[in-house]
N, CA, C and O of each residue as an XYZ file, in Angstrom:
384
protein
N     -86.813     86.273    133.592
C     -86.077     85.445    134.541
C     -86.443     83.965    134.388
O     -85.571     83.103    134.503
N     -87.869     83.625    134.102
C     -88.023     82.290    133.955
C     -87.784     81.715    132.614
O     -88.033     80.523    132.438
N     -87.400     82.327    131.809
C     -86.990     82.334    130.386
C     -85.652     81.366    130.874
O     -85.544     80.145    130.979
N     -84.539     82.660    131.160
C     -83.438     82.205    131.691
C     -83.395     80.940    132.422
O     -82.396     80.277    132.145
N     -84.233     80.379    133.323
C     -84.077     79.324    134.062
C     -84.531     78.035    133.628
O     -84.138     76.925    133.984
N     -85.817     78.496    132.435
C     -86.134     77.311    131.466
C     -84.831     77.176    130.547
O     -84.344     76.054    130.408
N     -84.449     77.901    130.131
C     -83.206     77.302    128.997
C     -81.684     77.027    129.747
O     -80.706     76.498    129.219
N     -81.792     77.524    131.055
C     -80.814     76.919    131.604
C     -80.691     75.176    131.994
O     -79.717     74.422    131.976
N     -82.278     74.922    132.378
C     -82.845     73.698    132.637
C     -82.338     72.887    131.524
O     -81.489     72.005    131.647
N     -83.124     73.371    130.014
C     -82.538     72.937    129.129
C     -81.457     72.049    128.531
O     -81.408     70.872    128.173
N     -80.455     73.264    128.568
C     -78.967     72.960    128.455
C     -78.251     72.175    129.092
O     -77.218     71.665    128.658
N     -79.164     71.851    131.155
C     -78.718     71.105    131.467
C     -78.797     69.630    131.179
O     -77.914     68.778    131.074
N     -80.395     69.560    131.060
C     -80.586     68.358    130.459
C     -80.118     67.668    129.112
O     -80.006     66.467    128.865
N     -79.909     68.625    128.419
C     -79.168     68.349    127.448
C     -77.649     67.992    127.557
O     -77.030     67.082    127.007
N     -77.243     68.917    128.377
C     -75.340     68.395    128.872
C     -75.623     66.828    129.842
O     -74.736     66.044    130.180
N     -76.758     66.727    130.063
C     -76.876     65.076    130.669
C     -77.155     64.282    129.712
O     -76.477     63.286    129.966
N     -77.714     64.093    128.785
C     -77.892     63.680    127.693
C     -77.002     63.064    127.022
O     -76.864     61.857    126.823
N     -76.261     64.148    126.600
C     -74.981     63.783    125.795
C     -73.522     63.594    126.437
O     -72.501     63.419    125.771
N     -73.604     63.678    128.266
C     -72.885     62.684    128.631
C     -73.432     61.196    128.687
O     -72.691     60.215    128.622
N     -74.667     61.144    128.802
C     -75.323     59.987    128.845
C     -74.753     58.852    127.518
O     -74.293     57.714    127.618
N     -74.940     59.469    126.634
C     -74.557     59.308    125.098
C     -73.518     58.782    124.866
O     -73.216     57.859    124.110
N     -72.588     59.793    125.984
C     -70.704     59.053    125.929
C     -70.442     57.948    126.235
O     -69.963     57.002    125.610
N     -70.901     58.137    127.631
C     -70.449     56.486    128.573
C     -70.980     55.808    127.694
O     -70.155     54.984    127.300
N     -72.535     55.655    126.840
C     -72.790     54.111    125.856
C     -71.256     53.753    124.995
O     -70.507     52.789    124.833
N     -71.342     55.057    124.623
C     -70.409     54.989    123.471
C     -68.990     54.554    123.743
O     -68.309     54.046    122.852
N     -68.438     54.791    125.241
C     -67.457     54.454    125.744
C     -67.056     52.987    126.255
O     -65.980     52.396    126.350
N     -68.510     52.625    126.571
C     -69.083     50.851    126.758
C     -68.342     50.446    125.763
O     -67.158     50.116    125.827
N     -69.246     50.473    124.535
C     -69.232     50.226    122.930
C     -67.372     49.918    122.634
O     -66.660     48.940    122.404
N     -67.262     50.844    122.744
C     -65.804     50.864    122.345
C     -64.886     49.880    123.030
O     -64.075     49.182    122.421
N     -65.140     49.867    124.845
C     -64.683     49.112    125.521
C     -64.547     47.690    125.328
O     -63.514     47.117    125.672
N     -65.838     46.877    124.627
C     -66.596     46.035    124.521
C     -66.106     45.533    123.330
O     -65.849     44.337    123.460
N     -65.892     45.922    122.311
C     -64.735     46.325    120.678
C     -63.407     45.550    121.090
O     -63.005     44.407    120.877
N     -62.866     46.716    121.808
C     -61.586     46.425    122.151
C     -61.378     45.199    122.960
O     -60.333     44.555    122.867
N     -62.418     44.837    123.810
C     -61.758     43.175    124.650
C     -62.486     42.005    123.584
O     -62.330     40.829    123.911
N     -63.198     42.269    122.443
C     -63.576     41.412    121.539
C     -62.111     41.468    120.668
O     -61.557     40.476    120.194
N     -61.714     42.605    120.592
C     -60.118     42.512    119.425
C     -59.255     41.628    120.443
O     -58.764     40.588    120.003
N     -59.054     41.963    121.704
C     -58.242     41.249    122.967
C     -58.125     39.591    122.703
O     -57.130     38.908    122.460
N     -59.694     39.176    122.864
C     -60.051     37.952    123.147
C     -59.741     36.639    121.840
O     -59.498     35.432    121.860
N     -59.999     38.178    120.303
C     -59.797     37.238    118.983
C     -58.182     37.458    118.710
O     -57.687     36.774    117.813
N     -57.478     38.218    119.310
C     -56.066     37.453    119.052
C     -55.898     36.335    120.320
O     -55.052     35.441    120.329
N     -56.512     36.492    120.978
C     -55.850     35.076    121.717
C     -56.258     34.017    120.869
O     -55.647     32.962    120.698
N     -57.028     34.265    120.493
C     -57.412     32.516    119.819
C     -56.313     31.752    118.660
O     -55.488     32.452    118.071
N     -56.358     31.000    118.535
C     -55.165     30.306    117.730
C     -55.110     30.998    115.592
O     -55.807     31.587    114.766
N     -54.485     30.694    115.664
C     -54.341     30.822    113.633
C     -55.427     29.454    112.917
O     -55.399     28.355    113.472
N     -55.838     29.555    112.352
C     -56.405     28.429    111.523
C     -55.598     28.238    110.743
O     -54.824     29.057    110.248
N     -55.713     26.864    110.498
C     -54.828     26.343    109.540
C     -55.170     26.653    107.861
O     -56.221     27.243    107.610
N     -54.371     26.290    106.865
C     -54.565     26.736    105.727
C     -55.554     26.126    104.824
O     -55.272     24.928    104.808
N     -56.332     26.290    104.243
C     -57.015     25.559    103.988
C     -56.746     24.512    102.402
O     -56.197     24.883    101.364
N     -57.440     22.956    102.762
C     -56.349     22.832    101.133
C     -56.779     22.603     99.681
O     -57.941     22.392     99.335
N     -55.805     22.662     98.939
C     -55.818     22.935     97.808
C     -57.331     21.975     97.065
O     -58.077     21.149     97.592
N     -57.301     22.528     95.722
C     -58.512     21.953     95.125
C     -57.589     20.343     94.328
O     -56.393     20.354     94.035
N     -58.220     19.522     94.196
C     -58.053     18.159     93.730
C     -57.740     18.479     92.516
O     -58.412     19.356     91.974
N     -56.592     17.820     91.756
C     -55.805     17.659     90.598
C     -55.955     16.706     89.663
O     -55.299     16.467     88.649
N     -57.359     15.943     90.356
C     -57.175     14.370     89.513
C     -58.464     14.513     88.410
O     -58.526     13.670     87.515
N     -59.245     15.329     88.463
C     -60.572     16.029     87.368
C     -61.633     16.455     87.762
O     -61.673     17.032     88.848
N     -62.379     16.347     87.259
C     -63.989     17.274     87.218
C     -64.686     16.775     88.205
O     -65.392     17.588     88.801
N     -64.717     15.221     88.718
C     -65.760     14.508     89.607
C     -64.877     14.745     90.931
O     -65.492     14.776     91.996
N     -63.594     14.899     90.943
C     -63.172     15.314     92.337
C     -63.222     16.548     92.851
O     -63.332     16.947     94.010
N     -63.115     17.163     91.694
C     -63.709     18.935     92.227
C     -65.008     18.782     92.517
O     -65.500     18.946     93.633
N     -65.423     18.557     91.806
C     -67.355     18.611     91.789
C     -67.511     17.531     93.859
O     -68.324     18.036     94.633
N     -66.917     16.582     94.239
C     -66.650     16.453     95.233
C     -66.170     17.010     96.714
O     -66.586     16.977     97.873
N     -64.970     17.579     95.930
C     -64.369     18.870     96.786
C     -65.425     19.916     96.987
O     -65.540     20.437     98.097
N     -66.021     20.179     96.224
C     -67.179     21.345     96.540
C     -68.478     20.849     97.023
O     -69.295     21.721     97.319
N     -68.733     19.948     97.124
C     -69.902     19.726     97.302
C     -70.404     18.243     98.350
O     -70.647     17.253     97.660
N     -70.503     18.118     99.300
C     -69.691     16.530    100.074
C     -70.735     15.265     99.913
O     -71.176     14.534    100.799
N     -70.963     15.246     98.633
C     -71.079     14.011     98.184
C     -71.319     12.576     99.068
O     -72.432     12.075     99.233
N     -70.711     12.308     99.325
C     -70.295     11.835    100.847
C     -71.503     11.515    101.945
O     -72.110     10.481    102.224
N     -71.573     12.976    102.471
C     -72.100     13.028    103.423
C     -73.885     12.893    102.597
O     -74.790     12.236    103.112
N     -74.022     13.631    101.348
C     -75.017     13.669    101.281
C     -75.969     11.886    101.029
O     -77.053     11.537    101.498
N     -74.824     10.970     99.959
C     -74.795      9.646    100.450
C     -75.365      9.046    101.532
O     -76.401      8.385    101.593
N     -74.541      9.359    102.422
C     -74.893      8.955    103.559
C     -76.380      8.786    104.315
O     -76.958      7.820    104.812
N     -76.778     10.475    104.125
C     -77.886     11.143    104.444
C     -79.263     10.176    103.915
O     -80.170      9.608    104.522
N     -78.902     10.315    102.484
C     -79.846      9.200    101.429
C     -80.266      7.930    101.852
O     -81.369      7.389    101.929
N     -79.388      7.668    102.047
C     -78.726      5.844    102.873
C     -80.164      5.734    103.776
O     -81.307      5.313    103.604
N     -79.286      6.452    104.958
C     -80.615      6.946    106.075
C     -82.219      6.933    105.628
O     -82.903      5.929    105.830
N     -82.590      7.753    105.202
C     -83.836      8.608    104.359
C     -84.120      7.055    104.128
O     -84.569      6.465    105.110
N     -83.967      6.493    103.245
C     -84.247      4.987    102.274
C     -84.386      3.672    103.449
O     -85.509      3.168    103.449
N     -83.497      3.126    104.335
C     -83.610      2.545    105.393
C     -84.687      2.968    106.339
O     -85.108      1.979    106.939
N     -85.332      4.153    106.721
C     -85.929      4.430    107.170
C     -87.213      4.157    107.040
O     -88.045      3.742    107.847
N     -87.296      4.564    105.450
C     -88.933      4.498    104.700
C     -88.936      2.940    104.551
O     -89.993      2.362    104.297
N     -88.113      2.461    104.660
C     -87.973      0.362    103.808
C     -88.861      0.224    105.322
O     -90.063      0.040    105.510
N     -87.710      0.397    106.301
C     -88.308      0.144    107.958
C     -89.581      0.104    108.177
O     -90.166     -0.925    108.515
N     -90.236      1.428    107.972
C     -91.286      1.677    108.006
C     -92.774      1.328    107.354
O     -93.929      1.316    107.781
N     -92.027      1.013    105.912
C     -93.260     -0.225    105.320
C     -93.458     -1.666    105.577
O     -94.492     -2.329    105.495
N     -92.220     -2.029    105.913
C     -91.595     -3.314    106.818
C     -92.768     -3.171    108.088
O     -93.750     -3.912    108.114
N     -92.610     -2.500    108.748
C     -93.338     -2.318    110.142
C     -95.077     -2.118    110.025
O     -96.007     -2.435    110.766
N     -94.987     -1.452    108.751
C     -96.540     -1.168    109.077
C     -97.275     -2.525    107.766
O     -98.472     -2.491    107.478
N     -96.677     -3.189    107.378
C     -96.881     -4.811    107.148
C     -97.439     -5.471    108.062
O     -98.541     -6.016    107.992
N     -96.405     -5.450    109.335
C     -96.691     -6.132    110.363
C     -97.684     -5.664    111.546
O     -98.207     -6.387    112.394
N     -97.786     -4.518    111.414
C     -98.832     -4.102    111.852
C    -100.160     -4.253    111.422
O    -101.100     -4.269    112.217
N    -100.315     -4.385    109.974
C    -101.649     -4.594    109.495
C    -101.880     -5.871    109.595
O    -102.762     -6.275    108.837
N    -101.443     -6.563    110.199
C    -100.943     -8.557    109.865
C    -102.080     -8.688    112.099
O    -102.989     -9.350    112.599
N    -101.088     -7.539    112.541
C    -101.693     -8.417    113.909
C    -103.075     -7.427    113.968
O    -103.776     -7.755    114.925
N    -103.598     -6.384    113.244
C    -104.543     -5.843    113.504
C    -105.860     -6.417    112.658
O    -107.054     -6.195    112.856
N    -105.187     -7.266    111.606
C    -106.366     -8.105    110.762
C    -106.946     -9.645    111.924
O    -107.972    -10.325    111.908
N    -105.654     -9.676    112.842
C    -105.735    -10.928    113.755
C    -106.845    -10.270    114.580
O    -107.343    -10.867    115.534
């Protein structure tokens, strides 16, 4: 008899279990579906454009933003000039 009532126990806990199991899984899915909802609302992106026709240094541009990295350099160099600039003048009033 207690055989019977241990494996009934069992089975129950187990049929809780694997409803337990569902509802995640039913979350999951839920959670899926208003992420599919939410990404068609969002707009189309535009196309993206074509590669440059004029040679090798404008592709090599197109791929790689040149540009910005310029820029970046620019920065970096002004910075360090600044900074030897400054600590000139610093050694100037600390010799005073």
């Amino acid at each position: 008899m207690l055989d019977l009532l241990g494996g009934l126990a069992q089975a129950i806990g187990a049929f809780v279990l694997n409803a337990l199991i569902d509802v995640v899984n039913l979350v999951v899915v839920a959670v899926g579906a208003l992420i599919g909802v939410l990404m068609l609302l969002l707009p189309n992106m535009p196309a993206a454009p074509g590669p440059p026709d004029e040679g090798i240094l404008h592709t090599f541009a197109f791929v790689v933003p040149v540009g910005g990295i310029a820029a970046a350099l620019a920065v970096f160099i002004a910075a360090y000039v600044s900074l030897l600039v400054i600590r000139i003048g610093l050694r100037w009033v600390k010799a005073l």
